[in-house]
C-alpha positions as a Markdown table, in Angstrom:
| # | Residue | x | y | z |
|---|---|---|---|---|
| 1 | Unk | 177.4 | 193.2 | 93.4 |
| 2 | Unk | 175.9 | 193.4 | 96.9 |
| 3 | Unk | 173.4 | 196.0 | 95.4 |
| 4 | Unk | 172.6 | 193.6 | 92.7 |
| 5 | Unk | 171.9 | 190.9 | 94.8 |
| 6 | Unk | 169.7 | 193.3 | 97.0 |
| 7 | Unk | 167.7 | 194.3 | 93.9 |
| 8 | Unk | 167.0 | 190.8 | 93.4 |
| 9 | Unk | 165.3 | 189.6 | 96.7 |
| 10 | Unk | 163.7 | 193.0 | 96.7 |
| 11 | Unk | 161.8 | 191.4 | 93.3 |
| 12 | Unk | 161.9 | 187.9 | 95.1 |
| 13 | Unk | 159.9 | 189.7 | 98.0 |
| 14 | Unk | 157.7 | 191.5 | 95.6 |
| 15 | Unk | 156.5 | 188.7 | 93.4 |
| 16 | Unk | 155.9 | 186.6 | 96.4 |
| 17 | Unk | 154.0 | 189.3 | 98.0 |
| 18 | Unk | 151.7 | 189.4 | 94.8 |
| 19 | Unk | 151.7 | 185.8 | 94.6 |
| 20 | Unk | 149.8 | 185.4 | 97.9 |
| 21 | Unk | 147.5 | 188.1 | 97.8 |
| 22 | Unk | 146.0 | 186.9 | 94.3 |
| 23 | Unk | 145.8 | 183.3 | 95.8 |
| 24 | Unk | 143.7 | 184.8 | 98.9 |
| 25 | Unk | 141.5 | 186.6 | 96.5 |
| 26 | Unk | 140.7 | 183.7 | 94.3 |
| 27 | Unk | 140.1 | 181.7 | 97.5 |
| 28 | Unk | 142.7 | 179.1 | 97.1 |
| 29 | Unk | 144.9 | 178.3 | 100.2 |
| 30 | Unk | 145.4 | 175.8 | 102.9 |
| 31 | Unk | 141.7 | 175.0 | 103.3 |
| 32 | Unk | 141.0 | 174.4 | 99.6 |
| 33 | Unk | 141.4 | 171.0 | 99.6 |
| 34 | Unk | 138.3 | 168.3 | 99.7 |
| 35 | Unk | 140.8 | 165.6 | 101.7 |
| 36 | Unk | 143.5 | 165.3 | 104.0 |
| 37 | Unk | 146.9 | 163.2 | 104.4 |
| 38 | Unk | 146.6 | 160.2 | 106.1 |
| 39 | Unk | 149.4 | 157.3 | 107.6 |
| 40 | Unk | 147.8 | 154.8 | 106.2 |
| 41 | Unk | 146.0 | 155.7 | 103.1 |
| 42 | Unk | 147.2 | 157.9 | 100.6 |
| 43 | Unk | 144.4 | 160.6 | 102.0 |
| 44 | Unk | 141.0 | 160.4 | 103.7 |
| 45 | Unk | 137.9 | 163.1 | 103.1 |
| 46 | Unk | 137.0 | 166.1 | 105.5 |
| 47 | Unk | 134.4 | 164.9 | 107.9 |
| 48 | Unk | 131.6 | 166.8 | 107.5 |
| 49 | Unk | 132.3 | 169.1 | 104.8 |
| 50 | Unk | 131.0 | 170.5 | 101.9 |
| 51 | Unk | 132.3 | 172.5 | 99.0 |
| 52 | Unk | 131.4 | 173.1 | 95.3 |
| 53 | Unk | 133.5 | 171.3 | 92.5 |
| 54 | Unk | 134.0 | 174.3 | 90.2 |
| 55 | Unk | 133.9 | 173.1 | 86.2 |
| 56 | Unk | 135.4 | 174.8 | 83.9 |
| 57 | Unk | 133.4 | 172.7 | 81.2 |
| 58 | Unk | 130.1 | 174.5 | 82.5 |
| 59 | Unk | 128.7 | 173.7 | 79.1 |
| 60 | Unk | 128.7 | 170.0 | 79.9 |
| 61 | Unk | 128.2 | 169.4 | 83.4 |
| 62 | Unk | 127.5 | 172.4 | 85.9 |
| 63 | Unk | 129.2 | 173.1 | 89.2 |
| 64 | Unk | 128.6 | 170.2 | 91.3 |
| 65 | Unk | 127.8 | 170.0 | 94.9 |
| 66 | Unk | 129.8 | 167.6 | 96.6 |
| 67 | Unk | 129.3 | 166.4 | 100.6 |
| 68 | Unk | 131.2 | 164.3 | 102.9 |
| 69 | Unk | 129.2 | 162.8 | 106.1 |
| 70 | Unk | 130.8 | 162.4 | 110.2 |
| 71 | Unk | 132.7 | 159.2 | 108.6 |
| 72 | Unk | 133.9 | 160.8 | 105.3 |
| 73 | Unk | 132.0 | 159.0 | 103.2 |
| 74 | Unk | 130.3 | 160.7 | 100.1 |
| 75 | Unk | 126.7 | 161.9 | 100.7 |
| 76 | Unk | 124.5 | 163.8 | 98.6 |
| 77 | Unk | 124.0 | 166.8 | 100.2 |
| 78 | Unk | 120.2 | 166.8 | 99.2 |
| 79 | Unk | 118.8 | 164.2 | 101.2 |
| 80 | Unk | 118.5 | 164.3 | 104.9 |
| 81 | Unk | 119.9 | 160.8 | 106.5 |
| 82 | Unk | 117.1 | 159.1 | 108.4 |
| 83 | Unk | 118.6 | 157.2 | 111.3 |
């Protein structure tokens, strides 16, 4: 029995071992997220981040570029603000 039980979290150990190394090579972890929790919201954006919407329908809409400005607010990443 106890050597059953011992094969078993062996395999637990194993899987979850795999598990993490193929989300750190496809680049998903804690940091993957475009927002954050917040008290009194449900969430709030990143200040003053950017990342890449991936689509899988790439045939219909391309990867978009999304930005968030020193307030959170959406920006478009390809104008410069002029105040």
């Amino acid at each position: 029995m106890w050597k059953a039980l011992l094969i078993n979290f062996a395999v637990l150990l194993l899987l979850l071992l795999c598990f993490e190394i193929v989300l750190r090579a496809t680049g998903i972890g804690f940091d993957s997220a475009a927002f954050v929790p917040d008290k009194i919201l449900h969430h709030a954006h990143k200040k003053n981040y950017t990342f890449i919407n991936d689509n899988p329908a790439a045939s219909e809409y391309s990867d978009i570029v999304i930005s968030y400005d020193s307030e959170g607010r959406v920006t478009n990443p390809d104008v410069k603000p002029t105040f």
